[in-house]
Structures are given as C-alpha cells and as structure tokens.
C-alpha positions, -999 to 999 in steps of 0.1 A, spaced: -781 674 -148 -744 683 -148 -722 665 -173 -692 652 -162 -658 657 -187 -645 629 -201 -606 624 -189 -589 622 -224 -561 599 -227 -533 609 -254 -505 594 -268 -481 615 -244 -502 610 -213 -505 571 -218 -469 572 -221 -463 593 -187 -488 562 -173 -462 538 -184 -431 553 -174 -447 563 -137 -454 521 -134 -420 512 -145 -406 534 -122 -427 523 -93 -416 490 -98 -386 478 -81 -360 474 -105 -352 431 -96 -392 427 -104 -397 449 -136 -413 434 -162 -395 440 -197 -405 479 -210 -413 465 -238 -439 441 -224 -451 467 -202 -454 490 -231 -479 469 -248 -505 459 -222 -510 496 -215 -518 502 -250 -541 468 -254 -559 474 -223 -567 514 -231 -569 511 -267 -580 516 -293 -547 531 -306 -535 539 -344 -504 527 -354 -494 564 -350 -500 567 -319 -491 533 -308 -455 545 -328 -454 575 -309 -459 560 -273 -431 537 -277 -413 562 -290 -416 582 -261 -415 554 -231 -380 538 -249 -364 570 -257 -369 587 -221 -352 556 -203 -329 556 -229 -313 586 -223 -328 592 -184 -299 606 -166 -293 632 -193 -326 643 -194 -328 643 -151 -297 667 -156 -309 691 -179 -343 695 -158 -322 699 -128 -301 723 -142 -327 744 -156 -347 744 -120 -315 761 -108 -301 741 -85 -332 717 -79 -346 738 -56 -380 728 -61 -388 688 -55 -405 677 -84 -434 646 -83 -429 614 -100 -458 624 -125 -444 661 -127 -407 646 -136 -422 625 -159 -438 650 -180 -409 668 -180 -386 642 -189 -410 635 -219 -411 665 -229 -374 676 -227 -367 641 -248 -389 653 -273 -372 688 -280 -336 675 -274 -339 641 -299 -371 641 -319 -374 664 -352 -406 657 -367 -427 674 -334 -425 711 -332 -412 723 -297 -446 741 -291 -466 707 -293 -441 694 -269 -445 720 -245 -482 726 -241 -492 689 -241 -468 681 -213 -480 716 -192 -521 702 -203 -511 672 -186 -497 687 -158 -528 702 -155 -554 672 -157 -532 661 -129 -533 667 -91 -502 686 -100 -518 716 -117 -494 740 -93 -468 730 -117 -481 738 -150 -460 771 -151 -429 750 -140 -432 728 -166 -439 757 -192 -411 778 -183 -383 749 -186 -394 731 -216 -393 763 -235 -357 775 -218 -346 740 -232 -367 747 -269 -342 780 -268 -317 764 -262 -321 740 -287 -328 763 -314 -298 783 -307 -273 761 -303 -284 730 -326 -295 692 -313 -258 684 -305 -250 714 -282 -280 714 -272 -276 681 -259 -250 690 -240 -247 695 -200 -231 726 -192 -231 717 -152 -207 684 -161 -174 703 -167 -160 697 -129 -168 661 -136 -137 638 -146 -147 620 -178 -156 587 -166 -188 609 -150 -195 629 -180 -195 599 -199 -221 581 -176 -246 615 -182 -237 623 -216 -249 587 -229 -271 583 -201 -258 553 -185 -251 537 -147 -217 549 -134 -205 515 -121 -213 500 -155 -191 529 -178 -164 525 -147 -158 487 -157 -164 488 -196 -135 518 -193 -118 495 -167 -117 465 -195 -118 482 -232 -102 516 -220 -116 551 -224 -123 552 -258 -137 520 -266 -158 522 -240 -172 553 -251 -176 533 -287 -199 505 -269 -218 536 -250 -227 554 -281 -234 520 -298 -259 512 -267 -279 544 -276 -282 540 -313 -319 522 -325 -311 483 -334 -314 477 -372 -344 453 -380 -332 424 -387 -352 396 -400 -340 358 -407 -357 340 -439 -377 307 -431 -358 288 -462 -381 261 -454 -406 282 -474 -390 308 -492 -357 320 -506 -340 347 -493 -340 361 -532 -378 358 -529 -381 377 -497 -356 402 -509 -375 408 -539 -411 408 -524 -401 433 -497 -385 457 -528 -422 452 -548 -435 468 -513 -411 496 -510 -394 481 -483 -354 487 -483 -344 458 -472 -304 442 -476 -287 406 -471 -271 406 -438 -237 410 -434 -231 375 -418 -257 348 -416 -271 331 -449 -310 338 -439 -308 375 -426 -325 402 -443 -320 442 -430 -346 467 -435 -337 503 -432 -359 532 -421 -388 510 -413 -409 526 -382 -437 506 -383 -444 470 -368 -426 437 -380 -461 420 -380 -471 445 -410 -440 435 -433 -458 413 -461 -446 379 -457 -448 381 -421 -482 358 -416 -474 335 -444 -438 322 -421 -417 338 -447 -395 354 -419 -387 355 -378 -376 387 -366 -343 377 -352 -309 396 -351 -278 381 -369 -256 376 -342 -287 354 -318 -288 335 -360 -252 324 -357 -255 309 -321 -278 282 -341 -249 277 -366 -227 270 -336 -246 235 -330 -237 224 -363 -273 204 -362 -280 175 -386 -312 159 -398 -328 130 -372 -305 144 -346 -326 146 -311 -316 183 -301 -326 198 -269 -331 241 -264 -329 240 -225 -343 278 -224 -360 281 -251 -379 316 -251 -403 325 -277 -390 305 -307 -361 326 -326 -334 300 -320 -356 272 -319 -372 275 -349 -342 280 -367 -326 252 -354 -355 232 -368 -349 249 -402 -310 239 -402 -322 203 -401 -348 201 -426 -379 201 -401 -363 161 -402 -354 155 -367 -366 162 -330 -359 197 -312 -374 199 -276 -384 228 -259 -384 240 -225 -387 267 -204 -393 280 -168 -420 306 -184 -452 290 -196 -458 323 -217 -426 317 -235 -436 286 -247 -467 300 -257 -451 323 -284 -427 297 -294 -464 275 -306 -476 306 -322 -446 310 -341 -440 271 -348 -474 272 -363 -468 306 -384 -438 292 -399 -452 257 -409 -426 239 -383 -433 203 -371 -402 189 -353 -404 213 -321 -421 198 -290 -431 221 -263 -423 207 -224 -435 226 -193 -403 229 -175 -422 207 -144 -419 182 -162 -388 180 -181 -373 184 -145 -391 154 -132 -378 131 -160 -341 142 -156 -328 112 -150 -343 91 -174 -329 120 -203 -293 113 -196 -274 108 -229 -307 113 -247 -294 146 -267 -269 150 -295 -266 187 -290 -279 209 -260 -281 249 -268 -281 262 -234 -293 304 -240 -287 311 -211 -307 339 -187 -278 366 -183 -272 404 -176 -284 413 -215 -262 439 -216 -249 432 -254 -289 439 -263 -292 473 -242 -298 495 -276 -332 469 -281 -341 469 -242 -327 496 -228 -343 495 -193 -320 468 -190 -291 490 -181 -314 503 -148 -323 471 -137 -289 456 -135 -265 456 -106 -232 449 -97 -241 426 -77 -262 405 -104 -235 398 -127 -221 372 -101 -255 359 -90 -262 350 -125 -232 334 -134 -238 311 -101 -270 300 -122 -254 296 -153 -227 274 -140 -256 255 -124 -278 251 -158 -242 238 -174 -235 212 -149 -272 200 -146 -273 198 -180 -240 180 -199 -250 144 -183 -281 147 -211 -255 148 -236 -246 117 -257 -206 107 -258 -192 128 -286 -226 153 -283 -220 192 -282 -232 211 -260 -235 253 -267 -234 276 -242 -248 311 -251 -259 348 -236 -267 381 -253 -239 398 -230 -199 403 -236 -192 403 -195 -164 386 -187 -181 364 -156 -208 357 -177 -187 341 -200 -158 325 -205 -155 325 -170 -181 300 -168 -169 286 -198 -131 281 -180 -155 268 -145 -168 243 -166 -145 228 -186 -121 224 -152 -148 201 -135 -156 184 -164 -120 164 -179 -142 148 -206 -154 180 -222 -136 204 -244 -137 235 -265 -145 236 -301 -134 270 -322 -163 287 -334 -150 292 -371 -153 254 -375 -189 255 -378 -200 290 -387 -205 303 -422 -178 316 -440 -188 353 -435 -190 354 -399 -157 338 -390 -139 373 -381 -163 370 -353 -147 343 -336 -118 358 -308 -87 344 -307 -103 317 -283 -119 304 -303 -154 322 -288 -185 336 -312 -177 374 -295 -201 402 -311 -202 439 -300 -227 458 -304 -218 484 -331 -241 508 -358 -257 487 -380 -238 458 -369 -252 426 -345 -260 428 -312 -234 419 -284 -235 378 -281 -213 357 -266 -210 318 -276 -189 287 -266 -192 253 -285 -183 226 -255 -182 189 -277 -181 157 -247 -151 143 -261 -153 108 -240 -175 83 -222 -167 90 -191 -186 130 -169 
C-alpha cells in the first residue's frame, strides 16, 4: 500500500495562509490581522513561541510595508510581464520582507523556503520565478546595504508625495492629506513613525502592586523595563519579543498592557470614589479597569458594548486583576433601559469606534482598510453616540469624548458639532485634570493631542465636555 506524504505546514507557509485570507477578505469586513493571526495559529497548532514569533513577524511586517515590497517584485519581473497568483505574490512578498528588513535569517533560508512552497503549491511553474528574484533582491541587498537596498530605483519620475506613499508603504490619498495638513516634512515624520514597532507599554494595577515593585520584579527577571514618560502607572519594556502573557506578574493582575496615551484618556474623567461612571464602548477592559483603579475599586463603572466578545475579555481581565466595581451589560439591553438611565452617570467616557489611524504602527492593516470615504461615515456615528448619550449625564457630570486617531473630522470637529447643539455643555482644558507630566500634551485648545512618535504614545485624541447646567 502506497503512503501518502504528509503536507508540512511551516512557520512561513502558515503565514502565506494568513496573509492569502486577509487579502481575500473585503477590506470593510476584515477582521483585525491580529485576531486573524491567532486563530490560524490555535486552530493548526501546536506552535513554539518561535514559531508563533516568527509568523507574526512575517504576516505584520509584509502588510506593513506592502506597497514597497509589490514594487520591488514588480520591478525585478521587468515590467510585470508575467501575472503573478495571489499565493505566488504572497510568497514573494514574504520572502522579499525577509531579505529587505529582517537580520537574524540568512537570505538563503529565505529563498528556498518561499521557492519549496511554491512548489507544494498548484504553482510549482513558478518555483524558478520565485528563485531568480528573491536572490536578484539578496544581491542587491548585500551590495548596497538594508537602506539602499530598500530603496525603489523605478520611483524617480514620481513627484514626492508618490515616493513617499511607496517608500513607507502607505495609501496615496492618506500621505496626500497628512502633507495637505502637517506639510511635507511632518508628514513624512508621522509616516516613518507609523512603520516603527510600538514600544510595550504596560500600566501597573496599583490596586495590588507598586509601580517600584513591578519595576523591580521585572529587573530580577532580566526584563528592561522604564517608568513611562507620562502617566503615573506605566512601565516600558525594551527589546522584549516575546508575549505580554509570559512577563512575570502578568497572571497575578500586577499589570494591563496598555499604552500611555489610551492611560491618560482615564485621567481626563477626573473619576472619584462612589461615583456611578459609565464606559459606553468599553472593549476588552484597558480603560475600564483603570478607571476602576482611579477610584479605589469604591464606586460603580458600567460596561457596555455592541461586541459580546469584548465584554468577554473585559471579565477575564476584571477577574485577573482582582477588580469588583465593573458590571458587564449586553449592549441589548442597556439600549432598552435608555430612558430610565437619564442623569444616572457622573461621568460618561465615550471611546469612541474611529478610523484608528494614530494606532497604525500596532495594527497596521488598518491603513488598507480605511477609505476616504469612512472618515465622514464615522464621524456621522460618533456625533450620533454623543448626542444619544449626554441626556445620561447628571447636571454638572463630564462627559469624555475619546478616539485613537488625530483626524480632524474625527475630532474636534465633532467636538465643535456638539458643543453648538448642546448650549448647556462646555469644554474643560485637559491640563486641569491630567498629571503633571503629561500636560505638554494638551493643544492650545485645550484637547489631550498625542502623535505617534519613536518611543513615544500612540496618536490619541481626547475632549473633556462637563454639562455645565440643568437644562440639554
């Protein structure tokens, strides 16, 4: 009896799997690359943490930098002549990544696994294809150095709006109005920032532990970890590859992964003990819980939102930090019992779904799954989740209105919406409330404004709106 081969799965190939179903999704319905990144490696597992941390690795940097790579396998295919298959392209594009940014993986590894994978697939035509351009990019690279390397030699009849858009690998229409806003240079500042890894940044549960303590712990561990530069609880780490749920202290609630800039959004609701405090989109837990450790854990913080699975993660991490005052309510039914929650809250934070293009260098799919035309369609929800929501507020309540993206329709456009239907609401300047190290964050608006920067916070935007009288 014949034996049939075994189809063996490796780290490269699993990651071709989940860049070929990303791409085959429309862009409107993705799920987040992140998301998607782990169910392929639960559900064909099992994986070691090096290959996990190579297949993430691989999936995040190739649509990170996808248009650059797309231009230099064009370019090397002279003129395109050939049409390439999704699963061809993909390989390619892994492999190209791998030569052009990685420095641990010798460019011979790079090259035969993507032309063995070719070859397990119904592609096997292309195998010398794939062979002959990865290693006419491994030349190029070892004669001219990563950065020249890098470098498109077909982009020099482009003007430099274009070349910017494929030398940092992002959407035309999106460089055209960063340039249009912050000018050339600036804009090619928040570019390079967007392709630069996010530090790990972690917020201490003081509830438990001190941030000495965690500081202290993680250094016993050989962890290099710092204070953050801004909020009280955060904690950097540098150079740590591996997964936040490892870091010691991580099951005993000593920390949330959270970065400084989504910390100081809770410091914007200036929350007290036995205050009733309502997170209106709650996601899985970072603000929440924090919010519940301003107070004491002595008070009421309510939880909703639209995603049952979100709420999920928020229990799991209430219980792994040892919080009591969150409740958890299906979003069903905190929309039924609207009316009887008017003037229940002392302080809404609304977090509000947005573009999440101040968090691109964490997600950055994000920047292929936006549109022009989405910036305006979610600022008609945001506008909508403000005025559905500021009759809950008490008389003299706050209400803070919050997104991980800078866009100016996103912003304090809804902001300036707002506060002209609503005559009994008005602005609060951020510095009031904020610790004393993050008040050169605040704009000259009075607005929590973050940009995403190396080693610096993500891009947030946040507006404290206080009901000033009686009266909606």
């Amino acid at each position: 009896m014949k034996k049939t081969r075994r189809r063996v799965i490796t780290a490269r190939r699993l990651a071709v799997s989940v860049l070929l179903k990303w791409e085959g999704i429309p862009p409107v319905k993705r799920p987040p690359l992140a998301q998607l990144t782990e169910d392929f490696l639960e559900n064909t597992g099992p994986w070691s943490a090096r290959d996990r941390a190579l297949v993430r690795e691989l999936v995040f940097g190739v649509v990170r930098w996808l248009v650059l790579l797309d231009r230099h396998i064009d370019f090397q295919l002279v003129s395109g002549k050939k049409r390439l298959s999704s699963i061809v392209r993909s390989h390619l594009r892994i492999g190209v990544f791998q030569i052009l940014f990685l420095d641990r993986i010798p460019f011979s590894a790079a090259v035969n696994e993507a032309v063995k994978g070719v070859k397990s697939s119904n592609n096997a035509w292309a195998s010398g294809l794939v062979n002959a351009v990865l290693r006419r990019v491994a030349e190029r690279r070892e004669s001219l150095g990563p950065d020249m390397a890098r470098w498109c030699e077909d982009t020099m009849g482009l003007d430099a709006v274009e070349r910017l858009a494929i030398e940092t690998s992002h959407p035309l229409w999106m460089v055209n109005r960063w340039v249009g806003r912050y000018g050339f240079e600036e804009a090619q500042a928040v570019c390079r920032a967007n392709n630069i890894k996010a530090p790990l940044t972690l917020r201490v549960n003081t509830l438990t532990v001190t941030r000495d303590e965690v500081l202290k712990a993680l250094a016993g561990h050989g962890i290099d970890a710092v204070p953050g530069r801004y909020a009280p609880e955060a904690v950097m780490i540098r150079g740590y590859s591996g997964s936040p749920v490892a870091i010691p202290g991580f099951k005993q609630g000593w920390f949330q992964v959270q970065d400084e800039a989504a910390q100081l959004v809770s410091y914007c609701l200036a929350p007290m003990p036995g205050e009733i405090i309502l997170d209106a989109c709650a996601g899985p837990g970072g603000k929440k819980t924090h919010i519940a450790q301003l107070i004491g854990d002595q008070g009421v913080v309510e939880a909703t939102d639209r995603n049952d699975a979100r709420l999920e993660l928020l229990k799991e991490n209430q219980e792994r930090l040892g919080i009591k005052c969150i409740s958890c309510i299906p979003f069903e039914s905190f929309n039924a019992r609207l009316p009887e929650l008017e003037g229940r809250y002392h302080s809404i934070l609304v977090d509000a779904p947005c573009s999440g293009l101040g968090v691109i260098r964490r997600h950055p799919d994000i920047k292929w799954n936006r549109t022009r035309a989405s910036m305006s369609e979610l600022a008609s929800q945001q506008r909508s989740l403000l005025n559905g929501l500021a009759p809950l507020i008490r008389p003299g309540g706050t209400m803070v209105y919050a997104t991980c993206t800078v866009e100016p329709e996103e912003t304090r456009e809804v902001v300036e919406d707002f506060l002209s239907g609503h005559p009994g609401w008005g602005l609060v300047a951020a510095e009031k409330v904020l610790p004393a190290a993050a008040r050169s964050l605040v704009d000259k608006d009075g607005f929590l404004l973050t940009v995403p920067e190396s080693q610096g916070p993500d891009g947030f935007f946040a507006a404290i709106l206080r009901h000033q009288t009686i009266g909606h």
